[in-house]
C-alpha positions as CSV (number, residue, x, y, z in Angstrom):
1,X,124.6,149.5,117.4
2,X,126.1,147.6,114.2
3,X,128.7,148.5,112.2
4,X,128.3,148.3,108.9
5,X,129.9,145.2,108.0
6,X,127.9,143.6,111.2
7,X,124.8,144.9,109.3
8,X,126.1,143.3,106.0
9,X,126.8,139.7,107.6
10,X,123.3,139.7,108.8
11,X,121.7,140.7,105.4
12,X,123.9,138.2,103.2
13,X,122.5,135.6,106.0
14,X,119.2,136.7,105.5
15,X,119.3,136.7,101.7
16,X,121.0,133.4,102.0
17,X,118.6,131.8,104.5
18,X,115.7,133.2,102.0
19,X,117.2,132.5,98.5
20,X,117.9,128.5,100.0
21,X,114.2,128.1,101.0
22,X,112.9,129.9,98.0
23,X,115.1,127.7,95.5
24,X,113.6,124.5,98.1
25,X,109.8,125.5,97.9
26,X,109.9,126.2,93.8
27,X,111.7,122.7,93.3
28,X,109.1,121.0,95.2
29,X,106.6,123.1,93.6
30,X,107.4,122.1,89.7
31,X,107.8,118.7,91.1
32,X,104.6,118.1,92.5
33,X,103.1,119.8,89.5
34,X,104.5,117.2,87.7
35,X,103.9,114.1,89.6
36,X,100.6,115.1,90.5
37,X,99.3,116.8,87.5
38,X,95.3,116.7,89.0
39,X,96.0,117.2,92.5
40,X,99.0,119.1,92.8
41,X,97.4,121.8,94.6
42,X,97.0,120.1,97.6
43,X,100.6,118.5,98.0
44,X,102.0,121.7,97.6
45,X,99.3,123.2,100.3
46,X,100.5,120.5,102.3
47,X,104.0,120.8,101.7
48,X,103.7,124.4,102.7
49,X,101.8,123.7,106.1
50,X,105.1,121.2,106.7
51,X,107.2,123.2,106.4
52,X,105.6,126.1,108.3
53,X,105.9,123.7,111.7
54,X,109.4,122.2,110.4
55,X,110.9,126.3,110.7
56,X,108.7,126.4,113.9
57,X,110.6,123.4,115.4
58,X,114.3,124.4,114.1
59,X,114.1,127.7,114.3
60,X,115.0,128.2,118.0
61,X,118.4,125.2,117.5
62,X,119.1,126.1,114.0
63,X,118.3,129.2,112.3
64,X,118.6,131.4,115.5
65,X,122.3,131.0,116.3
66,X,123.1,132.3,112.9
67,X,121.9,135.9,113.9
68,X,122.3,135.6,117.6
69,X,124.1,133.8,120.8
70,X,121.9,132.6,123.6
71,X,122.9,130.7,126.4
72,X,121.4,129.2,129.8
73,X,119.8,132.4,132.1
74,X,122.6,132.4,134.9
75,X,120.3,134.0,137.4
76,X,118.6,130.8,138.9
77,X,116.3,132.5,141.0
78,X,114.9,134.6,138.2
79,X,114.6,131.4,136.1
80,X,112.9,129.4,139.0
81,X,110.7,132.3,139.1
82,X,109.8,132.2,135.5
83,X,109.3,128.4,135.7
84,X,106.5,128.7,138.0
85,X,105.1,131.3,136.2
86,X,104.8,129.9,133.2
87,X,103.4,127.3,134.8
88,X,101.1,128.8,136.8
89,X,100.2,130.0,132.9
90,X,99.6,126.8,131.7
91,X,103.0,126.9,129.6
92,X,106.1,124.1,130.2
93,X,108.8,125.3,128.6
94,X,111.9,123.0,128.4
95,X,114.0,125.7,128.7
96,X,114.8,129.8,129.8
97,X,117.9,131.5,127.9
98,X,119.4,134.6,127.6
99,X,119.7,135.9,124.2
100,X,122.0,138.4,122.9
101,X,120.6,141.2,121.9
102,X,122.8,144.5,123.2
103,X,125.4,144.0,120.7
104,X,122.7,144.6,118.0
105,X,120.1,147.3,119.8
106,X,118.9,148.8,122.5
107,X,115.4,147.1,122.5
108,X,114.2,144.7,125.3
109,X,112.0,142.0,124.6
110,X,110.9,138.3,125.7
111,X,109.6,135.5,123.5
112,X,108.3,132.1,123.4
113,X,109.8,130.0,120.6
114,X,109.5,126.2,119.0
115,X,107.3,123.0,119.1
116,X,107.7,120.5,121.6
117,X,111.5,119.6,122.9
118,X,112.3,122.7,121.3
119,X,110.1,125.0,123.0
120,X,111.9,127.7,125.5
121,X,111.5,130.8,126.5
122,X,113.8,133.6,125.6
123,X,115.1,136.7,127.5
124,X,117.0,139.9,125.8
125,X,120.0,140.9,127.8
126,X,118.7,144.0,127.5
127,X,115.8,143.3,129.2
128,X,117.5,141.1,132.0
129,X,120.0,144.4,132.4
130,X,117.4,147.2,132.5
131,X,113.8,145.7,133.9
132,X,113.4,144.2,137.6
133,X,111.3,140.7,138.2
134,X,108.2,141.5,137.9
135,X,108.2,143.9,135.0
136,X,110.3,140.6,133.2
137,X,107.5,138.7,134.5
138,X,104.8,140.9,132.9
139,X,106.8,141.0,129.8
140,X,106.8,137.3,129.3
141,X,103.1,136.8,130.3
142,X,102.1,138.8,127.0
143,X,104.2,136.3,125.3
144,X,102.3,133.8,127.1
145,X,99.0,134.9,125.8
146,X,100.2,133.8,122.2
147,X,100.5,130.8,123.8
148,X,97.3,130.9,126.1
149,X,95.1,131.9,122.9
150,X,96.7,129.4,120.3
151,X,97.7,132.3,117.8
152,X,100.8,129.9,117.2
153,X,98.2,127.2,115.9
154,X,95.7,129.7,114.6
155,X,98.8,130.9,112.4
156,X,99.4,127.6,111.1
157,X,95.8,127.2,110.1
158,X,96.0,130.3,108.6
159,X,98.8,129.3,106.6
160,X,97.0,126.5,105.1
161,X,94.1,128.2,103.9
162,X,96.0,130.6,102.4
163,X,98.3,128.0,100.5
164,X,95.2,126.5,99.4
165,X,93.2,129.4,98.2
166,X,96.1,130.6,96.4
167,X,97.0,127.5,94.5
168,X,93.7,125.6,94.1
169,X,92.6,125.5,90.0
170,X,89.5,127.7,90.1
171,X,88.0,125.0,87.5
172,X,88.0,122.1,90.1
173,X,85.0,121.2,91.9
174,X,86.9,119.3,94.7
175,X,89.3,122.6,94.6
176,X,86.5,124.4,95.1
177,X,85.0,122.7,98.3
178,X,88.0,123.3,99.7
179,X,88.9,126.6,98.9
180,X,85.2,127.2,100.7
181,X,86.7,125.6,103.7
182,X,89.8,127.6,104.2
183,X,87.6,130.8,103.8
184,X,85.4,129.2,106.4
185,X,88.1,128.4,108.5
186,X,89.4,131.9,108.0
187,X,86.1,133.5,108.5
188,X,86.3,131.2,111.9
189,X,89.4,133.1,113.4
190,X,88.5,136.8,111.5
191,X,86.5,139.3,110.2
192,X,86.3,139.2,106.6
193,X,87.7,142.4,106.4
194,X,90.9,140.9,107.7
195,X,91.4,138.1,105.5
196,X,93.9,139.2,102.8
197,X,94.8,136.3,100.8
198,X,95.1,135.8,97.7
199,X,91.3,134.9,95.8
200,X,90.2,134.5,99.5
201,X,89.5,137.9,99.0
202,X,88.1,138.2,96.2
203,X,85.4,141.1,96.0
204,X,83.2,138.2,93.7
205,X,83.5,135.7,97.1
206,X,80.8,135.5,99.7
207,X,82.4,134.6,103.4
208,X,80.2,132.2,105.4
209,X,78.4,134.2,107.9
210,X,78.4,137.6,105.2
């Protein structure tokens, strides 16, 4: 539904957005290479865990309003519904907005974004224009499951291993302990078939539990 100049806003943003935290990462990179000459492997594992949950927490006040406008679901009875729902889920979200999606597609979705204050729960116009309750309802409890079976967290851990197996020196015996325990911790949450990172993978590397 974009014209092609809408189209080209939203890919200089996106080049922008990614160039900025590209140019961010390889300065901290190259810096804690040099600061920490023995150990920089782990800062910059660290570093990249951060800012994994940093995006997580901004994303929804932040880097969301550049592509799209939301704003507070006007239908209270459908967003007192929801709020007990989620509850009833085991999910508080601080907040239920409507984002706006029709001026970009035709597709109809839900989703459950940020960490903490920032956590809410967002609905497409086009699904609040073309779904009744409970198919919203039903919707949004699959978004709940992420919740419900910590793939958020899972995620996060999974970023972390893989941040570490890719940067640890493969000549360092305290690199090397911990490059077992993110495969360990990946061999925790999936198959080793599924794990696709980096030396993680390596055909040479035994899994725990292989």
């Amino acid at each position: 539904r974009q014209t092609f100049l809408q189209w080209l806003s939203d890919h200089l943003k996106k080049s922008t957005l990614s160039l900025s935290l590209f140019l961010l990462t390889a300065v901290f990179f190259f810096e804690a290479v040099k600061a920490w000459p023995q150990n920089w492997w782990l800062v910059v594992a660290a570093g990249w865990s951060g800012l994994s949950v940093a995006l997580a927490v901004v994303f929804p006040s932040l880097i969301l309003p550049i592509f799209y406008k939301t704003k507070a679901l006007a239908d209270a009875s459908l967003r007192k519904t929801l709020e007990q729902w989620c509850q009833k889920l085991g999910f508080m979200a601080m907040d239920v907005r409507e984002i706006d999606f029709s001026k970009k597609t035709v597709k109809a979705n839900a989703a459950l974004v940020g960490f903490g204050r920032t956590r809410r729960v967002l609905l497409t116009d086009t699904l609040l224009s073309g779904f009744t309750q409970d198919e919203i309802r039903m919707v949004l409890s699959h978004e709940v499951g992420h919740h419900a079976r910590r793939h958020l967290l899972k995620g996060l851990i999974v970023d972390l291993s893989a941040a570490v197996a890719a940067f640890v020196p493969e000549d360092s015996e305290g690199g090397k302990r911990a490059q077992g325990v993110a495969a360990g911790l990946l061999d925790v949450m999936y198959s080793s078939e599924e794990v696709l990172v980096g030396r993680v993978n390596d055909p040479d590397r035994h899994f725990p539990g292989d």
